[in-house]
C-alpha positions, 0 to 999 in steps of 0.5 A, spaced: 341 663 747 337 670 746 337 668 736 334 661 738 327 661 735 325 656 740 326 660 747 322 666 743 317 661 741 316 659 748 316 667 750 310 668 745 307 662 748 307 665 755 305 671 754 299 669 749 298 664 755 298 669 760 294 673 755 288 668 755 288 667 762 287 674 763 282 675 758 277 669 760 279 665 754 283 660 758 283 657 765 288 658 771 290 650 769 291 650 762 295 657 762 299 653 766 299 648 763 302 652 756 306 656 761 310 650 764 311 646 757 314 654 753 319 653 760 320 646 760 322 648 752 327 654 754 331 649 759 331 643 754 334 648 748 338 650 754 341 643 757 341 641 749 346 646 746 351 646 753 351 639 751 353 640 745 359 645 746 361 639 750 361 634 746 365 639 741 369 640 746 371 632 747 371 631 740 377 637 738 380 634 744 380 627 742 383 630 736 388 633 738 390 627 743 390 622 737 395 627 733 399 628 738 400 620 739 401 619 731 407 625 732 410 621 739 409 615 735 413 617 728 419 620 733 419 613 736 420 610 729 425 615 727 430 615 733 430 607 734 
């Protein structure tokens, strides 16, 4: 999670979002405002990629039931 370019841009954008309010250049409520959305970003690119290790889970695993049925099949067929 530490390579993706989404959680490092969201880091820039709470720092610079910290950096602007603390220089005068923003108000407390749009800093929070760019805060809240950069961490909304971390933990969407989070919930995004756990989701996809899953769904590479299920496939691999619905691969590996459907080969297993075809060999139980091609044994049937065999000994009967």
């Amino acid at each position: 999670m530490k390579q993706s370019k989404t959680v490092w841009a969201s880091v820039v954008s709470l720092v610079g979002a910290i950096a602007a309010v603390c220089t005068g250049d923003a108000t407390l409520a749009e800093g929070l405002q760019i805060g809240v959305t950069a961490i909304l970003a971390i933990f969407l690119r989070h919930s995004m990629a756990k989701t996809k290790d899953s769904a590479d889970a299920a496939a691999s695993a619905a691969i590996s039931a459907e080969s297993s049925v075809k060999l139980a099949k091609g044994s049937k067929k065999k000994g009967g």
